[in-house]
Steps between C-alpha positions, in 0.01 A plus 500: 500500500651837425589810726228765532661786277597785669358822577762642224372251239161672507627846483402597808790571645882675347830543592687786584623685189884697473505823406733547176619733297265591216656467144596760287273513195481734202098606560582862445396648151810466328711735366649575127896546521541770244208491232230819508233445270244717400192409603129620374201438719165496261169532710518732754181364733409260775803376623747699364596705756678159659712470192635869457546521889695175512732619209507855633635366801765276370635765280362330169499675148135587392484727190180505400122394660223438261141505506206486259347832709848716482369667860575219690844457323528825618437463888669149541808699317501813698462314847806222443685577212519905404748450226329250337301538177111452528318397164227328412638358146615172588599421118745766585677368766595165339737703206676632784821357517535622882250296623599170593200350676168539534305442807131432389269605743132485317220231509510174368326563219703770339839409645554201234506651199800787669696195619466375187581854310781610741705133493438561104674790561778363676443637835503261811204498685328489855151419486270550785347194644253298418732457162286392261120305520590282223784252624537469065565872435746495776718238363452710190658769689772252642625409186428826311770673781721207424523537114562905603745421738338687763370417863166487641412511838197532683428719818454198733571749800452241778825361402676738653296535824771431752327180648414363189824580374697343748295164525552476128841541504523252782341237313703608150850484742398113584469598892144304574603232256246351236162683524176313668261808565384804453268661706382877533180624699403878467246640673432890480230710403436555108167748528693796421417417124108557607489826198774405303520362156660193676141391638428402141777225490310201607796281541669809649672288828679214166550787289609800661606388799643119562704590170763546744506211660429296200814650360689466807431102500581462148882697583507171784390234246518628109207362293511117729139609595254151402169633612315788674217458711296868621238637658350810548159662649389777674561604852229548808512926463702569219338767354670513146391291216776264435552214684740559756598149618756304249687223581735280274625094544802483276672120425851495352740222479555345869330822679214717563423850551185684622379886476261650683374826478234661749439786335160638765732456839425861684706397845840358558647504140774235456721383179642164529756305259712119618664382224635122624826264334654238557776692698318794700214678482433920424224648699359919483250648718386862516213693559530631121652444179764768659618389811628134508697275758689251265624144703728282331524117688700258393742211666761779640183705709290775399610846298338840524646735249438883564345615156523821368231699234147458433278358281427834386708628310800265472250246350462780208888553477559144532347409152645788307860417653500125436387611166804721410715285713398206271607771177831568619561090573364380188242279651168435571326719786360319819138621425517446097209469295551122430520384858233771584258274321527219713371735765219575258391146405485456905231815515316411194493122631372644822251745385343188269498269760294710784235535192495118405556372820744206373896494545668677160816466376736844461517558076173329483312881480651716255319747551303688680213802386677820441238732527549420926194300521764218608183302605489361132754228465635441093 
């Protein structure tokens, strides 16, 4: 007959943990060594600001900001970048032969057709996130920057949020071993879209939101997603249209992940990522997406690193630097347009899956509606 198992066995007890040293690990947005490009920002709305603050502050090179109504050019100019030319002729920019990149700001809708213009053009290009909403066009794009011999780059900001940063690199450096999970709980209060032309997204948590976390899964495990299983619904008092609640069940190769998003929580916000290996585990906690405590376990004891920055704005700088970093090294940028649609094919997989109600697997959905009513599935 064999031994009772222990209280240990059950997990209902641990042992002590060491303190260690925490690792160094390049999480900061990096920087260039000596090239300056010039850089054009075209649509000068919504969440502009972040970019031309970010770049302002890290002393980055932005000649011109563009906008369909020149006004707004105008004010986003005047309040970050005085010397900068404001225009609203976009054809314009793209003969310049001082502009280098182009950070592409607008909606979905419009912004594929500039990509598509400006890498014609020969100009290496940020686009703002969600990339594309056709996982087809965006290989398009892929391979149309490759024939041009330019980079593309997408503004996956969470990247550089210092937790999210750090874990990655963690896992990327080998220190947790082979990956088993992935698991991030968010709860906060989305209602401050209650007015907003967001409360006509109806996949708005998927779409808008858990792009970041889709994307940071996908820089853990590539495209080695097999199937995504979601949910979503609305929460007791939410007072905006779309459904709030979203959660994800995501199966790769030997491990899992989960994402859940409470998106109605008016009390006690917390954000929540443990990432698991072989070798260690990675765990965050913070009342926001701004302040994080970031734990690193493994066989020698436990590791708190003291992070530096914010979410806001080295997220913003982050993208643009790895994308001129990436430039001056010849190679392909962290948060490039192909492995940005891996991150995409989780989303769309998601978003389909909450309306079917049956596990889909990422590439499956192609698409998804680009006039934003996201409910209808291609």
């Amino acid at each position: 007959m064999s031994e009772t198992p222990s209280e240990d066995a059950y997990a209902l007890a641990t042992a002590p943990v060491k303190i260690v040293a925490a690792p160094e690990l390049p999480y900061r947005p990096p920087r260039a060594r000596s090239y300056r490009p010039g850089i054009a920002l075209i649509g000068a709305g919504g969440i502009s600001f972040a970019h031309l603050d970010a770049y302002r502050k890290a002393g980055l090179d932005v000649r011109v900001i563009c906008n369909r109504t020149l006004s707004k050019a105008e004010a986003r100019r005047d309040q970050y970048f005085p010397e900068a030319e404001a225009t609203s002729d976009f054809a314009q920019i793209l003969r310049r032969p001082d502009i280098d990149i182009v950070d592409i700001t607008t909606h979905p809708r419009e912004r594929y057709g500039m990509i598509e213009s400006a890498l014609g053009a020969g100009k290496h290009v940020l686009s703002q996130k969600p990339f594309v909403l056709d996982l087809d066009q965006g290989w398009r794009l892929v391979r149309l920057a490759d024939d041009e011999g330019v980079k593309l780059a997408v503004n996956q900001n969470g990247r550089w949020a210092p937790h999210l940063s750090y874990m990655r690199e963690a896992v990327r450096a080998g220190l947790i071993g082979d990956l088993i999970s992935c698991h991030v709980a968010i709860h906060w209060n989305h209602g401050w879209i209650k007015g907003t032309p967001f409360e006509a997204i109806d996949d708005l948590v998927f779409y808008d939101f858990a792009i970041h976390w889709f994307d940071f899964l996908a820089s853990l495990i590539g495209d080695g997603a097999r199937s995504v299983f979601a949910l979503r619904g609305q929460a007791a008092g939410q007072e905006v249209k779309p459904p709030l609640l979203a959660s994800a069940l995501v199966q790769f190769d030997k491990g899992q992940a989960s994402l859940i998003f409470d998106g109605a929580t008016p009390y006690g916000p917390q954000d929540r990522t443990y990432v698991a290996g072989t070798k260690g585990s990675l765990l965050s906690v913070g009342p926001n997406l701004g302040e994080q405590k970031v734990e690193l376990y493994t066989e020698a004891g436990v590791a708190a690193p003291s992070l530096t920055g914010s979410w806001f704005n080295d997220g913003f700088h982050g993208a643009m630097a790895e994308l001129i970093c990436a430039i001056e090294d010849g190679r392909e940028p962290l948060n490039g347009g192909r492995g940005n649609l891996a991150s995409l094919a989780l989303a769309f997989a998601a978003i389909a899956s909450a309306h079917r109600g049956v596990p889909v697997r990422p590439g499956d959905i192609r698409r998804l509606d680009a006039a934003g009513a996201l409910q209808h599935i291609a």
